[in-house]
C-alpha positions as CSV (number, residue, x, y, z in Angstrom):
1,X,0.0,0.0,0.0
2,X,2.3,2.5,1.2
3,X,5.0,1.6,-1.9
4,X,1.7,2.0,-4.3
5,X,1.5,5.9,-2.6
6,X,5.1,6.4,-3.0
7,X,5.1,5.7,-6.7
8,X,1.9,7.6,-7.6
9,X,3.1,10.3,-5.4
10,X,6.6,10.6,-6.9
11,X,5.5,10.1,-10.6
12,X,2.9,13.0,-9.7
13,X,5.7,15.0,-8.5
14,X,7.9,14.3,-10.9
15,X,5.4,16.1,-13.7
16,X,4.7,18.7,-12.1
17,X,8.5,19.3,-11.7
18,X,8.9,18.6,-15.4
19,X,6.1,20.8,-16.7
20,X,7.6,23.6,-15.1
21,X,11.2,23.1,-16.0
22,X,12.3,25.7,-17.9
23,X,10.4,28.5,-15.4
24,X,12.7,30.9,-13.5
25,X,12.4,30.1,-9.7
26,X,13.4,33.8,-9.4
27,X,10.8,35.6,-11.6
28,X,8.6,38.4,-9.7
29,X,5.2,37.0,-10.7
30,X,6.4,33.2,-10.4
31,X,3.2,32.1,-8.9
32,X,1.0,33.7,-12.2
33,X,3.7,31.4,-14.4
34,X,3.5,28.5,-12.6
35,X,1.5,25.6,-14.7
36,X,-0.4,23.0,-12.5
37,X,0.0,19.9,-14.1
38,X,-3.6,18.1,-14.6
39,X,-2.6,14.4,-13.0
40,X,-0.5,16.5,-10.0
41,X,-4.2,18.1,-9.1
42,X,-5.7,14.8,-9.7
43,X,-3.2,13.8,-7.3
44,X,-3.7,15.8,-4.7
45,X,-7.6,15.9,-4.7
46,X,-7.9,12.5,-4.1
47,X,-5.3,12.2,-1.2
48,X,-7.1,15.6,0.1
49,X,-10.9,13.7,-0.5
50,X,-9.3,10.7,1.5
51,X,-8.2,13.2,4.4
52,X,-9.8,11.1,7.2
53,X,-6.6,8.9,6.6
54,X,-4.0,10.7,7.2
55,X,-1.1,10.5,4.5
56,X,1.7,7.4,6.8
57,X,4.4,9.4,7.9
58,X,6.7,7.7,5.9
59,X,4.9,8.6,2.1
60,X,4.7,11.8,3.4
61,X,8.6,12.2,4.1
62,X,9.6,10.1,0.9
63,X,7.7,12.5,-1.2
64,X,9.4,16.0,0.7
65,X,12.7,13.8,0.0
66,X,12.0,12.9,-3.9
67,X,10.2,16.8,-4.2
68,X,13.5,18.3,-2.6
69,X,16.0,16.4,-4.6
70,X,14.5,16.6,-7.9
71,X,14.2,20.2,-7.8
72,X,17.4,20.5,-6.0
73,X,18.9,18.1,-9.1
74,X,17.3,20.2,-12.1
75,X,18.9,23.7,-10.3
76,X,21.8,22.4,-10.2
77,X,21.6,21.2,-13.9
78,X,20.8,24.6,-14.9
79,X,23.3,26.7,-12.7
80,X,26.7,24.8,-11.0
81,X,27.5,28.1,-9.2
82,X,24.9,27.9,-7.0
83,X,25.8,26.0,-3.3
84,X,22.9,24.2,-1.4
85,X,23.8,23.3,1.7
86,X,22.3,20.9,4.4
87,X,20.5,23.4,5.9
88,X,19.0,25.1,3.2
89,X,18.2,21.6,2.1
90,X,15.9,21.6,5.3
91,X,14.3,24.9,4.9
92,X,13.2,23.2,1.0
93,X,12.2,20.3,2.6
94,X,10.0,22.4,5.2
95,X,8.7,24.3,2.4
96,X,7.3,21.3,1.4
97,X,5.9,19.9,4.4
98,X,4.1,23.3,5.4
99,X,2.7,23.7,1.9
100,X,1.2,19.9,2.6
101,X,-0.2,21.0,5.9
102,X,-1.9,24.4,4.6
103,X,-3.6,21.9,1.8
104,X,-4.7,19.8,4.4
105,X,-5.9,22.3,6.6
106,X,-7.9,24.8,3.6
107,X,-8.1,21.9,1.1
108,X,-7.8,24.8,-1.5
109,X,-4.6,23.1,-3.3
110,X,-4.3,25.7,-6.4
111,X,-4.7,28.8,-4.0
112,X,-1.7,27.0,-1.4
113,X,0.5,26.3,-4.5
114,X,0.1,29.7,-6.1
115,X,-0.2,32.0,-2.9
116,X,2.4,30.3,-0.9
117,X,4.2,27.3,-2.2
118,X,5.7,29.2,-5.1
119,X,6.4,32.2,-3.1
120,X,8.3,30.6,-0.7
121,X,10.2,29.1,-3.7
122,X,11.1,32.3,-4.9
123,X,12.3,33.3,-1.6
124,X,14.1,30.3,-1.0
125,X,15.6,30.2,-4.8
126,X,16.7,34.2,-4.1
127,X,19.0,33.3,-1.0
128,X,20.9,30.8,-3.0
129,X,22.2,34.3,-5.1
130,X,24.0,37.1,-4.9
131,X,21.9,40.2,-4.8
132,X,22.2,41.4,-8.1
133,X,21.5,38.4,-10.1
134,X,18.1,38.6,-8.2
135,X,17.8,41.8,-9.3
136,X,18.4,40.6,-12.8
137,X,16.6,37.8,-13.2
138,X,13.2,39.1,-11.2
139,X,11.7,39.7,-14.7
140,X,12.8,36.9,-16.4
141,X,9.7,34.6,-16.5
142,X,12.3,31.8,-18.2
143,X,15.6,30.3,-18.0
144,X,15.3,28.4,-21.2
145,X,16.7,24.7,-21.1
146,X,20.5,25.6,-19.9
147,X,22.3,21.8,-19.1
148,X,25.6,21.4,-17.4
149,X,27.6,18.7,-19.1
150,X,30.3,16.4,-17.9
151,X,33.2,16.5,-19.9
152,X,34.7,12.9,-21.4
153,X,37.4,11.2,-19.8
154,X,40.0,11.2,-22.7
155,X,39.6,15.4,-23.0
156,X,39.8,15.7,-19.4
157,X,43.1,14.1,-19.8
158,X,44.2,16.3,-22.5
159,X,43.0,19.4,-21.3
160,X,44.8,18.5,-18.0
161,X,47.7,17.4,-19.6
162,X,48.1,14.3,-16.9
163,X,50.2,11.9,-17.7
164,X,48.8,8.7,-17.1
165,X,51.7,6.1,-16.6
166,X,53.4,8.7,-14.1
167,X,50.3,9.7,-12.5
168,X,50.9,9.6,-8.5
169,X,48.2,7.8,-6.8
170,X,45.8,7.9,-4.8
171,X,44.1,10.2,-6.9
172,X,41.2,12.8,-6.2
173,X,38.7,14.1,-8.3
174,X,37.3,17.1,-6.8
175,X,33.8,17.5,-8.6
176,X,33.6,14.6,-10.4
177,X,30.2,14.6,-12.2
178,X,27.1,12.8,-11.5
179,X,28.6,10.0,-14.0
180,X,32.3,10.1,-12.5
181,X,33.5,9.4,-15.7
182,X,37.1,10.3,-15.2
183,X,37.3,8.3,-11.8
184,X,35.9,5.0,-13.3
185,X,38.4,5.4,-16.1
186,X,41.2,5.8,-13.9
187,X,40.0,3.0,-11.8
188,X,39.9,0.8,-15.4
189,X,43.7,1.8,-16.0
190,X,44.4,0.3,-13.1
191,X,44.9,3.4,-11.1
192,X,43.3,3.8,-7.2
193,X,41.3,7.2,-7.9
194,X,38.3,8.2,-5.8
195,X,35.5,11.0,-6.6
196,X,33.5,13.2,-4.6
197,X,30.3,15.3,-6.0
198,X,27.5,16.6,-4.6
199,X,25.0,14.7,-7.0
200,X,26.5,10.8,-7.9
201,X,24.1,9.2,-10.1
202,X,25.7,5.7,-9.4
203,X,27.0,4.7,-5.9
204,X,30.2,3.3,-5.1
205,X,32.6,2.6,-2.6
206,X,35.3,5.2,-4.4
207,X,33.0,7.7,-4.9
208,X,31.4,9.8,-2.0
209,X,28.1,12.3,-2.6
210,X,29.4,15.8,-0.5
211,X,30.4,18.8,-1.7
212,X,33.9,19.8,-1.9
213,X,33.1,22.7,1.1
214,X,31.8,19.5,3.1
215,X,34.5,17.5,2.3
216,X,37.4,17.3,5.4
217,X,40.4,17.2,3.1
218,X,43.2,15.9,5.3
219,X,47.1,16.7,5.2
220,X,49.7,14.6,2.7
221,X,46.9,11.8,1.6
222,X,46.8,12.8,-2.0
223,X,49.4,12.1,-4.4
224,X,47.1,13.9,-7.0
225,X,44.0,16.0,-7.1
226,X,42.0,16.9,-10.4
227,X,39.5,19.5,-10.3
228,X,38.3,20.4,-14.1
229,X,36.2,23.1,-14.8
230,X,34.6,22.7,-11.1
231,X,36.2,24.3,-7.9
232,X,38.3,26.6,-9.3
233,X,35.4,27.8,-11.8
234,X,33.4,28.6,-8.7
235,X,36.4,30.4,-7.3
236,X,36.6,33.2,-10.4
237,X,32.4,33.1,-10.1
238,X,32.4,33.8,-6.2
239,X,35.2,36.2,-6.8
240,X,33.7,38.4,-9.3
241,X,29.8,38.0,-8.2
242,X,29.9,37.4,-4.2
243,X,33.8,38.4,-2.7
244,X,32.2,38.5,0.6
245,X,31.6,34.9,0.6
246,X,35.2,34.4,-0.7
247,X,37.2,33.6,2.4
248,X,36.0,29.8,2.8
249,X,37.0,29.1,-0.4
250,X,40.4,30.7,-0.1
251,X,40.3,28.5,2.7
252,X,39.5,25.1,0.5
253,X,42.0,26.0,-1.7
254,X,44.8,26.0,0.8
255,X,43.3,22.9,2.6
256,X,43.4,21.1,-1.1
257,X,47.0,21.6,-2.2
258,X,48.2,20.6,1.7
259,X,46.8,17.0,1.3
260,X,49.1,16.6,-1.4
261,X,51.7,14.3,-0.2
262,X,55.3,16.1,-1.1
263,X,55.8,15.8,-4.8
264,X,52.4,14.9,-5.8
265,X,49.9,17.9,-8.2
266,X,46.8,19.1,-8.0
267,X,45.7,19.3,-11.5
268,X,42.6,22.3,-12.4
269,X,41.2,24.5,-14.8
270,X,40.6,27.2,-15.1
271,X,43.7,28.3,-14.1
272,X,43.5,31.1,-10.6
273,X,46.1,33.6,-10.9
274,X,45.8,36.0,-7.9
275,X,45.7,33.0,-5.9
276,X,48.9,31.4,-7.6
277,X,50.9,34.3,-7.6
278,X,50.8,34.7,-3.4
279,X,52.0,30.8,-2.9
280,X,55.4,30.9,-1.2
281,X,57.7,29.2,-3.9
282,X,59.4,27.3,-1.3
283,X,56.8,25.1,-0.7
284,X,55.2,24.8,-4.7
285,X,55.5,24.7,-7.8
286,X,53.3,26.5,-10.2
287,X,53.1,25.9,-13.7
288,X,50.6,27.2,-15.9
289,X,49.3,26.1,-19.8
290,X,47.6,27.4,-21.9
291,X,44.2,25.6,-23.2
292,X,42.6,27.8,-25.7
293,X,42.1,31.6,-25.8
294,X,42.4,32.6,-22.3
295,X,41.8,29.5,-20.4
296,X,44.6,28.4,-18.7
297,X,45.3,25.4,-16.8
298,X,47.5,25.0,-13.5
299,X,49.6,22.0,-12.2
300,X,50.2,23.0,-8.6
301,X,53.9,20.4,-7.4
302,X,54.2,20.3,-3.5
303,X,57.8,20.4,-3.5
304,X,58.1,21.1,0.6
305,X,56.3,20.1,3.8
């Protein structure tokens, strides 16, 4: 019974989600854009017609759970600036729960969706920006269909320039992808490579679902770290669009490059030059290369405890 709810629930969910894709959480009028999917209301009407049975706890937290991570999922798809963290995770997943409970309570669905689901959405979907991409996006009703891809293992390598035969191990990719593709090739080579990302489509034991501000990186482990178009990217974004927030990652930085064991090379793109510039050349070597245009790549050698 209860895994008959889940599905229905969760396939429900899942349109509504869908039909709505391409809508910008941040537009001024988002409730008047906002489509109601037909089978969502369906949905909900009967579950609210059946309200003498209460929804079991448990449906009722796997379907905040799927609701949360789907959206969470798609906004990251769209945007990989933007940082969720656990307890702005909650504050979605309570979203959900007290839209539930004003349904329940009025059992007016399209009047709690539009008057304060969706604007709680907004609000929520504002905080995860700086203040003047709000600004800049409050009249934009659309974000069109923008996708965040994972790059192949074999140009990662390129672009990179890592030598595979030499490679030191254990190796770290910061920011893997959902798909980890670089870490499983490694791991098919023959190398012990691991892989952290905040969204891993397919568990494993070598790869770990946290985000790289999460993740405790601990001193002389690594004998190499990769980060492509991922931490480092979100260094030059934080720098230009949010300094104030820039100090914990200045502080990630320095935390990355001292788990390198002493001669092993943190690997990135793009390359982060007023960082670079102020490491004390005793300790590392910094070599930069160009990839095309003005993209630059850096392989970071710990020469010195």
């Amino acid at each position: 019974m209860h895994k008959k709810h889940m599905g229905d629930i969760d396939k429900a969910l899942q349109q509504q989600i869908d039909l709505n894709r391409a809508k910008n959480m941040l537009y001024v009028q988002l409730g008047q854009s906002i489509e109601i999917d037909p089978d969502f209301l369906a949905a909900l009407e009967e579950l609210v017609a059946n309200g003498q049975k209460p929804l079991p706890e448990p449906v009722l937290q796997n379907a905040i759970s799927f609701a949360s991570e789907t959206l969470i999922k798609r906004l990251y798809s769209i945007n990989q600036f933007i940082q969720i963290t656990e307890q702005k995770r909650r504050s979605l997943e309570n979203i959900y729960l007290h839209t539930w409970q004003r349904i329940v309570e009025t059992k007016h669905i399209q009047a709690a969706l539009k008057d304060y689901h969706y604007t709680e959405l907004a609000s929520w979907s504002a905080s995860l920006y700086p203040k003047s991409f709000v600004k800049y996006l409050r009249d934009l009703p659309t974000t069109g269909h923008i996708i965040c891809e994972e790059y192949s293992p074999q140009l990662q390598i390129d672009l990179l320039r890592l030598d595979i035969p030499t490679l030191r191990q254990p190796v770290l990719d910061v920011g893997c992808g959902s798909t980890a593709g670089l870490t499983r090739h490694l791991r098919a080579l023959g190398i012990e490579a691991y892989g952290i990302d905040r969204q891993i489509e397919k568990r494993e034991a070598y790869l770990q679902q946290t985000g790289w501000m999460d993740y405790e990186f601990e001193w002389d482990i690594w004998g190499t770290i990769i980060s492509n178009m991922a931490f480092t990217n979100h260094l030059h974004y934080i720098n230009f669009h949010d300094p104030a927030q820039l100090e914990p990652y200045l502080q990630k930085f320095k935390e990355m490059i001292e788990a390198l064991t002493i001669g092993g090379s943190f690997y990135y793109a793009p390359s982060v030059p007023f960082i670079e510039n102020r490491l004390g050349t005793n300790r590392y070597r910094v070599e930069r290369f160009e990839v095309v245009g003005k993209i630059h790549m850096t392989r970071i050698t710990k020469i010195a405890k």
